[in-house]
RODO-2510 file (C-alpha; in nm, 4 decimals, decimal comma):
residues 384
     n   res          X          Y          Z
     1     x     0,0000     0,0000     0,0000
     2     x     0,1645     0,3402    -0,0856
     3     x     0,0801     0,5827     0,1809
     4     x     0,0477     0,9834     0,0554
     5     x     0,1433     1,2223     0,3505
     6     x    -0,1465     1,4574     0,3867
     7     x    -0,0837     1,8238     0,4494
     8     x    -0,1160     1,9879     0,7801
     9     x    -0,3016     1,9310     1,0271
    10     x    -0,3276     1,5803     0,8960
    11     x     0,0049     1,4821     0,9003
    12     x     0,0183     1,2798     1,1559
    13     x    -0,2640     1,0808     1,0345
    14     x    -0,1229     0,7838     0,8804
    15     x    -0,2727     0,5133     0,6399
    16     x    -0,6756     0,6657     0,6634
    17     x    -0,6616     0,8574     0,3420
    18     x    -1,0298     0,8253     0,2385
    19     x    -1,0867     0,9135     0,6237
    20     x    -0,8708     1,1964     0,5677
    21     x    -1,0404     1,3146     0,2383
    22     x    -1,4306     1,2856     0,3731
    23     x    -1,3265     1,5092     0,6623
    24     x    -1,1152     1,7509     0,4932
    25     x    -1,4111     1,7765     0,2597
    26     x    -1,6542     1,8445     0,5576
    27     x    -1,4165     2,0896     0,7312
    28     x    -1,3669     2,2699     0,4157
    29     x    -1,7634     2,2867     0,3159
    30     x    -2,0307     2,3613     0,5288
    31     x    -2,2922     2,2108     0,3550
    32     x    -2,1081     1,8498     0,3883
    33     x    -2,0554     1,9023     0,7985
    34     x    -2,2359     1,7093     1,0163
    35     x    -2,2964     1,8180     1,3284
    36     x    -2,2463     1,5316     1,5375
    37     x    -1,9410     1,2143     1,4002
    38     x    -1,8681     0,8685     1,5269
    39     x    -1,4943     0,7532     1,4115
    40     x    -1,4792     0,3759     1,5031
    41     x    -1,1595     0,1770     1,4223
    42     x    -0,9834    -0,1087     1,5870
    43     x    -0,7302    -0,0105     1,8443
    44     x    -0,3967     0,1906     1,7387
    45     x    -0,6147     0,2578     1,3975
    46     x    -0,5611     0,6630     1,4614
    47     x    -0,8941     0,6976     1,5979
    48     x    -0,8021     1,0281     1,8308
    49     x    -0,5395     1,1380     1,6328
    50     x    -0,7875     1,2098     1,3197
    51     x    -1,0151     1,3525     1,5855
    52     x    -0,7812     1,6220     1,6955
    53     x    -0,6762     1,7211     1,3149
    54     x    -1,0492     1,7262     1,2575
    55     x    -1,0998     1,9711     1,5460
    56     x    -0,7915     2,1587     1,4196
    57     x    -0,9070     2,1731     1,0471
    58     x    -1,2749     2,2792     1,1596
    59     x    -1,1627     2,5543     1,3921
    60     x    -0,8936     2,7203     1,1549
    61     x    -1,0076     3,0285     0,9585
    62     x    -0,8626     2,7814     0,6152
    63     x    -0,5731     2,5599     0,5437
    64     x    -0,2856     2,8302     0,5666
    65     x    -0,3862     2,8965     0,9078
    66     x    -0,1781     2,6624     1,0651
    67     x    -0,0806     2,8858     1,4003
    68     x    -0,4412     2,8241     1,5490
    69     x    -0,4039     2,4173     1,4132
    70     x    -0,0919     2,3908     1,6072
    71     x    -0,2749     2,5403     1,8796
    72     x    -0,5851     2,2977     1,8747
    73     x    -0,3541     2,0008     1,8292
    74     x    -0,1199     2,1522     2,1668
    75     x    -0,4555     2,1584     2,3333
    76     x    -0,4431     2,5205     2,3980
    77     x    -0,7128     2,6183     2,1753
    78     x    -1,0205     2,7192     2,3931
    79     x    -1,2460     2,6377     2,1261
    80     x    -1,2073     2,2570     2,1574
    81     x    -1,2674     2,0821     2,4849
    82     x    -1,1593     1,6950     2,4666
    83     x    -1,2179     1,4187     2,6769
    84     x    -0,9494     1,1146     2,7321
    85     x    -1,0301     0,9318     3,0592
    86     x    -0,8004     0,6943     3,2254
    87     x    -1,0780     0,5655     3,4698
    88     x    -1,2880     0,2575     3,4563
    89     x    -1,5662     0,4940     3,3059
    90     x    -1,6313     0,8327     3,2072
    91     x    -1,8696     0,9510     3,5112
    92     x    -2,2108     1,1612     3,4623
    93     x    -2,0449     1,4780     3,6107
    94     x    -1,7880     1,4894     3,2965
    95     x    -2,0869     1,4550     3,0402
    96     x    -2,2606     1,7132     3,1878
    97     x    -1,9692     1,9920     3,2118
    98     x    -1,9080     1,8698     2,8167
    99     x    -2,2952     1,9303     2,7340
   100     x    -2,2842     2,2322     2,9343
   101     x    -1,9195     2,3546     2,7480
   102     x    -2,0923     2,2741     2,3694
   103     x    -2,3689     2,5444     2,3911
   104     x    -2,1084     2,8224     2,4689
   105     x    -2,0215     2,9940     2,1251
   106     x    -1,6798     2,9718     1,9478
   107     x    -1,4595     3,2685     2,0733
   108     x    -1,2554     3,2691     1,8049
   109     x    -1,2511     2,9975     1,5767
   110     x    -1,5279     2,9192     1,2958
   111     x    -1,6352     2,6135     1,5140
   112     x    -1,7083     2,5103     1,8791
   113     x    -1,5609     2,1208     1,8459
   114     x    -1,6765     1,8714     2,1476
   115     x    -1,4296     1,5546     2,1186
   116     x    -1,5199     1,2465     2,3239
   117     x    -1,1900     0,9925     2,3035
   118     x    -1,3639     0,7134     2,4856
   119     x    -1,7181     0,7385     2,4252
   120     x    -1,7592     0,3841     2,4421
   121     x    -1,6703     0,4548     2,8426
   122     x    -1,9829     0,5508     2,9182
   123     x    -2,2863     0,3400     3,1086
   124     x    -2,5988     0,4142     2,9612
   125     x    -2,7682     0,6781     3,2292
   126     x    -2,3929     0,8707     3,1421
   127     x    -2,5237     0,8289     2,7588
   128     x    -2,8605     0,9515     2,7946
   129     x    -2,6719     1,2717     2,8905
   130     x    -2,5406     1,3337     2,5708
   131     x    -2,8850     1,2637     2,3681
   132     x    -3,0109     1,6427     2,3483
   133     x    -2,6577     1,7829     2,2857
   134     x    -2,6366     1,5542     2,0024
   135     x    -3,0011     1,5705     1,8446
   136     x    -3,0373     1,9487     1,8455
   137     x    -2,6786     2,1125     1,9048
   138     x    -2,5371     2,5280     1,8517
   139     x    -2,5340     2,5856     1,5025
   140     x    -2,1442     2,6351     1,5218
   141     x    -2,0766     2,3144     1,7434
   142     x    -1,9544     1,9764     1,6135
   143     x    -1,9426     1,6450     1,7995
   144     x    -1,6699     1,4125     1,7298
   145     x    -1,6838     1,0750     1,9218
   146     x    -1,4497     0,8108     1,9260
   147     x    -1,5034     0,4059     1,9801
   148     x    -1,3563     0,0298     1,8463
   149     x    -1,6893    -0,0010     1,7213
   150     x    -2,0223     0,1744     1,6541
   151     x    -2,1698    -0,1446     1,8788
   152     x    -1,9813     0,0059     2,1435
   153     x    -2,2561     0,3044     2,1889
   154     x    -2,6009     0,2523     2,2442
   155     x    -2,8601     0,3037     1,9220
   156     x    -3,0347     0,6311     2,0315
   157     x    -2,6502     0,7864     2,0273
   158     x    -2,5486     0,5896     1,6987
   159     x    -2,9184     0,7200     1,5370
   160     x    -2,7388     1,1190     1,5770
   161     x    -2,3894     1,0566     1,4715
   162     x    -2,2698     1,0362     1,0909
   163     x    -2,0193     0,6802     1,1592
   164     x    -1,6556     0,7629     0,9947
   165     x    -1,5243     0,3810     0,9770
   166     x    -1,1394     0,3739     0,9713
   167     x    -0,9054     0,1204     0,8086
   168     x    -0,7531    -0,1866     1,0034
   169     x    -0,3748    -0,1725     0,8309
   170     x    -0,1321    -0,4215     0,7161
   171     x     0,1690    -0,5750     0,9459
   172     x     0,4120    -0,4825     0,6473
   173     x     0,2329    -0,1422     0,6699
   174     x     0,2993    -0,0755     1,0467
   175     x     0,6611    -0,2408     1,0513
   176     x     0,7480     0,0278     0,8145
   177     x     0,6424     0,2885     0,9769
   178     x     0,7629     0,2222     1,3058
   179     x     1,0234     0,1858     1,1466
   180     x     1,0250     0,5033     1,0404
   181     x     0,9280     0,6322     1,3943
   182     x     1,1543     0,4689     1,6163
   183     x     1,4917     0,3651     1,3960
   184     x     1,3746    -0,0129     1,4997
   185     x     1,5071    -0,3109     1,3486
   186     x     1,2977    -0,4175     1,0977
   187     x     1,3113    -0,7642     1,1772
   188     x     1,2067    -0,6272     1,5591
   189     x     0,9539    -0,4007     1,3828
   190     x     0,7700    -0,7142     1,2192
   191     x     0,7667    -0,8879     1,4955
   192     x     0,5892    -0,6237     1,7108
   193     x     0,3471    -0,5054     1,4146
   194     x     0,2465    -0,8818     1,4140
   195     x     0,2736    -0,9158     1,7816
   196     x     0,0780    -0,6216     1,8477
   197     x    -0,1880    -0,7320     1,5543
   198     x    -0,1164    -0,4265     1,3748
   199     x    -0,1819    -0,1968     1,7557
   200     x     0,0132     0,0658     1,6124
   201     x     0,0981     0,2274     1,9664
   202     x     0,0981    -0,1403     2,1346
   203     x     0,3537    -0,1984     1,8382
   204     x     0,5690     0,1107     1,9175
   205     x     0,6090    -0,0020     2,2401
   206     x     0,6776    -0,3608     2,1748
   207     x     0,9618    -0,2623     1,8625
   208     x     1,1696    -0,0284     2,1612
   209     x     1,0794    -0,1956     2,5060
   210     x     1,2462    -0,5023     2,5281
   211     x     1,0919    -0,6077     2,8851
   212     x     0,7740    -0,6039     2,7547
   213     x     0,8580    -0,7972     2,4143
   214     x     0,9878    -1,0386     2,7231
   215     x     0,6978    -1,0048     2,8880
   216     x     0,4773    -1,1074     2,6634
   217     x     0,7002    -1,4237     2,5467
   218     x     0,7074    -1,5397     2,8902
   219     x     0,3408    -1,4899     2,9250
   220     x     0,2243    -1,7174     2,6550
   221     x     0,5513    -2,0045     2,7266
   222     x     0,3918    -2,0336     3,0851
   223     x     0,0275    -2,0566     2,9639
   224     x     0,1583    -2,3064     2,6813
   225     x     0,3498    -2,5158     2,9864
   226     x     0,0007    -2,5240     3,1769
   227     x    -0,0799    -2,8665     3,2537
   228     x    -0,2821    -2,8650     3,5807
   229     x    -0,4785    -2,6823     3,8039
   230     x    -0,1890    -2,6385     4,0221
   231     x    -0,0269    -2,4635     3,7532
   232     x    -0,2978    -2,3148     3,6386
   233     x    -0,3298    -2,1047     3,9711
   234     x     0,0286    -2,0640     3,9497
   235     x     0,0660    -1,9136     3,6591
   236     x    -0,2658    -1,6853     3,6570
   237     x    -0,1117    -1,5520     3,9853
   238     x     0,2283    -1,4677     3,7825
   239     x     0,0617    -1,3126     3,5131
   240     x    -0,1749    -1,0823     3,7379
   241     x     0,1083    -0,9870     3,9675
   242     x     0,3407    -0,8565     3,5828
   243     x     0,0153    -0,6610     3,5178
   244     x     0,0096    -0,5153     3,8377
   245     x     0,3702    -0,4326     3,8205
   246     x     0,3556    -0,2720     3,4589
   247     x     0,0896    -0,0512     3,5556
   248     x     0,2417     0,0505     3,8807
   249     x     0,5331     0,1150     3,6413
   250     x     0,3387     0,3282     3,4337
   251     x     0,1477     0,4868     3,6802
   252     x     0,3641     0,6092     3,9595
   253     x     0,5451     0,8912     3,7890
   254     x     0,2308     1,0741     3,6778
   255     x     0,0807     0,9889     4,0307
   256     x     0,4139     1,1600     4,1981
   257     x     0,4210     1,4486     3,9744
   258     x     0,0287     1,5106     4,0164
   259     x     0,0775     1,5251     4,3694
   260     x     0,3996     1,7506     4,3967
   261     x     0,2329     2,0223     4,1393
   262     x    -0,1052     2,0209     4,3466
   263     x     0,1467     2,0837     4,6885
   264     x     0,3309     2,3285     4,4382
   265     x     0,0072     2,5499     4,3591
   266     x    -0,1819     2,5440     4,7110
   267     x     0,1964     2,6797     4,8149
   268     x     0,2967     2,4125     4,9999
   269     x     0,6637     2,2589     5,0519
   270     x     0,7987     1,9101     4,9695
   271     x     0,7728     1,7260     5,2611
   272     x     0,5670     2,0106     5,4541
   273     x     0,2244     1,9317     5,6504
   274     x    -0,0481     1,9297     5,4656
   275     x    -0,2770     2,1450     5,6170
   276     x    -0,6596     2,0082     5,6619
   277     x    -0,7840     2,2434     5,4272
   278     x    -0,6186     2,0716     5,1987
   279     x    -0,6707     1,7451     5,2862
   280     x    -0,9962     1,7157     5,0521
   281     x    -0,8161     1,8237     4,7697
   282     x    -0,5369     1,5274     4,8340
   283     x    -0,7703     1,3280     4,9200
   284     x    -0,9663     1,3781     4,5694
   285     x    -0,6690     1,3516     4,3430
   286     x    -0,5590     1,0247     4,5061
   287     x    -0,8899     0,8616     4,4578
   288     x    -0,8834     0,9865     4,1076
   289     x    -0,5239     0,8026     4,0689
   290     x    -0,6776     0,5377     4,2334
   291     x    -0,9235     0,4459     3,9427
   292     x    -0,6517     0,5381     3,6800
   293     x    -0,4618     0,2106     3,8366
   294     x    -0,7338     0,0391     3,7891
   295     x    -0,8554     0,1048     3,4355
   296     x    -0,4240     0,0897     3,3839
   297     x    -0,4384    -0,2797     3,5308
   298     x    -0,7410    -0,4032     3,3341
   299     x    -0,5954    -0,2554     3,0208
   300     x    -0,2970    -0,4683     3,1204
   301     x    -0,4954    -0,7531     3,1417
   302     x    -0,6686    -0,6855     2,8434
   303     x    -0,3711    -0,6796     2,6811
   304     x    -0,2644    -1,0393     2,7941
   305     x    -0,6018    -1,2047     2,6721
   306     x    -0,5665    -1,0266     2,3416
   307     x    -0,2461    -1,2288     2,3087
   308     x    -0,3886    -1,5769     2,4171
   309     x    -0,6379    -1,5169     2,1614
   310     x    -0,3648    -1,4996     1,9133
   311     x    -0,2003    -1,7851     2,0383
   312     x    -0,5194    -2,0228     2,0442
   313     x    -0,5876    -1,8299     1,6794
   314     x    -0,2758    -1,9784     1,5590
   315     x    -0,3760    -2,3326     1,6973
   316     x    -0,6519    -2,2965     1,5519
   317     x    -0,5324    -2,1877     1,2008
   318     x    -0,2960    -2,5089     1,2053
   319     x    -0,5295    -2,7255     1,2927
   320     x    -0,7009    -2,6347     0,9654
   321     x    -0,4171    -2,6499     0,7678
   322     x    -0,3373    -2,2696     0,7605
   323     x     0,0003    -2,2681     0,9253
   324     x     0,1172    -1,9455     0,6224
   325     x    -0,0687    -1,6406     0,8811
   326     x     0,0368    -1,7353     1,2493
   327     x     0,0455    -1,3927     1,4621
   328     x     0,3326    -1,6058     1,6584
   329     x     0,5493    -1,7677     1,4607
   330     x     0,8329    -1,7774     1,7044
   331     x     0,6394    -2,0358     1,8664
   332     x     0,5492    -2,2801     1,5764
   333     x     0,6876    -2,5772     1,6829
   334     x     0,4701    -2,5438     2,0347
   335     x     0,1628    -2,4542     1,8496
   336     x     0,2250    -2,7268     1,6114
   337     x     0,2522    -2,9903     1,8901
   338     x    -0,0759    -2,8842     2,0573
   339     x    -0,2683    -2,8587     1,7619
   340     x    -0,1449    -3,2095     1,6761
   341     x    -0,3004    -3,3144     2,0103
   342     x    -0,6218    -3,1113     2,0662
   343     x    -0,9322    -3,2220     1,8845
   344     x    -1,0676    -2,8835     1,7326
   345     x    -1,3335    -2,8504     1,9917
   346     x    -1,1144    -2,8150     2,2723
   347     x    -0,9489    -2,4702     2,1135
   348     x    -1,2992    -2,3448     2,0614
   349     x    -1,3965    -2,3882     2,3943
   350     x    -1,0214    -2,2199     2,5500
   351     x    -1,1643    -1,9371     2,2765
   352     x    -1,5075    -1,8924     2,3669
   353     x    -1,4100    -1,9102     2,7482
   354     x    -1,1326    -1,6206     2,6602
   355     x    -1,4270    -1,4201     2,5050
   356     x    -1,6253    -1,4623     2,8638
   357     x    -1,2905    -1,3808     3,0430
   358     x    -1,2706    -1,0763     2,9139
   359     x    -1,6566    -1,0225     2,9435
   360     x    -1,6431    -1,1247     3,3192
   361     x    -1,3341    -0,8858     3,4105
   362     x    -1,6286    -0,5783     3,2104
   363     x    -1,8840    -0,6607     3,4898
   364     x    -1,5961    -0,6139     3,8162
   365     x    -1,4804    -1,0324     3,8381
   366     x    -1,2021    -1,0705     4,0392
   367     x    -0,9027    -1,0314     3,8041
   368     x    -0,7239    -1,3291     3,9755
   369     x    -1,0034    -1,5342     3,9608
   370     x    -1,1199    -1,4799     3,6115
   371     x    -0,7959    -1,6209     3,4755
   372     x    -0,7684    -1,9050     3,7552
   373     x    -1,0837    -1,9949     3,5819
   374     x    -0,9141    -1,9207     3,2067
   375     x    -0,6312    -2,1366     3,2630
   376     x    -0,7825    -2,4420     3,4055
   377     x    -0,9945    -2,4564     3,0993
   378     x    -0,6589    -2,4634     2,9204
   379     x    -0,5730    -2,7412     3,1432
   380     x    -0,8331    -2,9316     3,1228
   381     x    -1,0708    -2,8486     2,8172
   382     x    -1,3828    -2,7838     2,9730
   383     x    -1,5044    -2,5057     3,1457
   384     x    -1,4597    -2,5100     3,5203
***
């Protein structure tokens, strides 16, 4: 696939040029705007990234007016309010101060431009918010959600949105560019564009972090040596305690630095008193940090069970003879073995259990638990 490199603000926008096109189009023509867009994709398709030149091309004066594009895309333009949440859910209160935020008029941009990251985040009472924003919105605002999948929202909010459906790319596609972006191997790069399933950020991270390319191979050796539901236990315990880990990792920087720059603007000293007036503020930010670990540790886990769906995939796949398109191809000779000595049924039902896995962890399961009960249907073929 050859890959044209759009002009500013869309740059950064890579392999979505019809995307790219129908909203330049819109931005560019009032009479093809709608007021309200869904842009669903698989994940690392660009999804936010489009939203955010969107904003940028909608609120510019015209294409040459690229000082108030870099400012939308800095997030310093007050005529675009986004939401990215790093909690479980996006809560009520946030919908309301968005609703409430897309009735004030542009201030100095052409358009007002509401951009939900995460709107499949949201419980249905926290959708119902949205409804009147979306069916009769300000002339001069625009709505631009973002989701995996329009099935991700409920109906009444898909009925008001014009769906923008984004392209799922090729490995050789992504290996190239990160490539391109990170001065990786490109052995490494294929290997984490195929790792990743063509997750261009998961892919990023995979081509430059070698822990976490180890990581993941020692994940899916130990769930390939279960054999028992002593091991089983085992090993679900290991795998839960490297999620926790990796999103303590991630997480206790930004949790450090929120806290010192709160201290910093309330005037108060590293390792100073804090003064009960300021307690509830503290007390606030931590809970807030609090449900970032936890959406950061389910994402972890997520993460995992997208990769023992590859593996089983790949059992799968050989098992019917299509050994040309394994996701993990380091691992053949494993994957060869135990689709050698699996009957076909028994990698559905490790499959279909995955897909409950992940639906279990959705509705607040016990993390631990969940993939106790994962593994010993790995161990055993049927569901405990």
């Amino acid at each position: 696939m050859t890959v044209t490199l759009a002009p500013f603000p869309w740059t950064d926008v890579w392999g979505q040029d019809a995307a790219v096109e129908t909203l330049r189009d819109a931005a560019a023509d009032p009479a093809a705007l709608s007021h309200a867009w869904l842009i669903t994709g698989p994940p690392g398709s660009g999804r936010s990234t489009l939203a955010h030149a969107f904003a940028a091309a909608l609120i510019a004066s015209g294409p040459d007016d690229e000082h108030t594009m870099r400012q939308v895309l800095a997030g310093t333009h007050p005529d675009v309010t986004a939401l990215r949440t790093d909690k479980v859910i996006i809560t009520i209160k946030e919908a309301r101060a968005l609703v409430e935020r897309s009735y004030f008029a542009p201030s100095a941009g052409r358009y007002r431009v509401i951009v939900v990251e995460d709107a499949d985040r949201m419980v249905e009472r926290t959708s119902n918010v949205l409804l009147k924003a979306l069916e009769e919105p300000p002339e001069r605002t625009v709505w631009v959600l973002c989701a995996p999948s329009e099935a991700d929202l409920l109906p009444t909010i898909r009925s008001r949105v014009r769906p923008l459906r984004l392209r799922e790319p090729d490995v050789d596609d992504v290996a190239r560019l990160i490539v391109q972006r990170t001065g990786a191997e490109p052995g490494i790069a294929e290997q984490a564009a195929r790792h990743a399933q063509r997750h261009i950020g998961m892919a990023q991270r995979l081509a430059t972090d070698e822990a976490a390319r180890r990581r993941r191979a020692t994940t899916l050796r130990a769930v390939l040596d279960v054999r028992g539901v002593g091991t089983a236990v085992e090993t679900a315990g290991e795998i839960i305690q490297a999620a926790t880990d990796d999103a303590k990792a991630l997480t206790a920087e930004r949790d450090a630095a929120e806290r010192a720059s709160l201290l910093r603007t309330v005037g108060i000293a590293e390792g100073q008193a804090v003064p009960p007036a300021v307690r509830s503020q503290i007390s606030a930010l931590e809970d807030d940090q609090k449900k970032r670990a936890t959406r950061s540790l389910r994402d972890g886990i997520d993460r995992v069970l997208t990769d023992l769906q590859s593996l089983f995939r790949d059992v799968m796949m050989l098992q019917y003879g299509r050994g040309d398109d394994l996701i993990n191809r380091e691992l053949n000779t494993d994957l060869a073995a135990l689709a050698a000595a699996w009957p076909v049924d028994r990698t559905l039902i490790v499959l279909d259990h995955l897909a409950d896995t992940r639906e279990s962890l959705e509705r607040n399961v016990a993390p631990t638990l969940a993939l106790e009960s994962l593994l010993v249907t790995v161990a055993s073929g049927r569901k405990p």
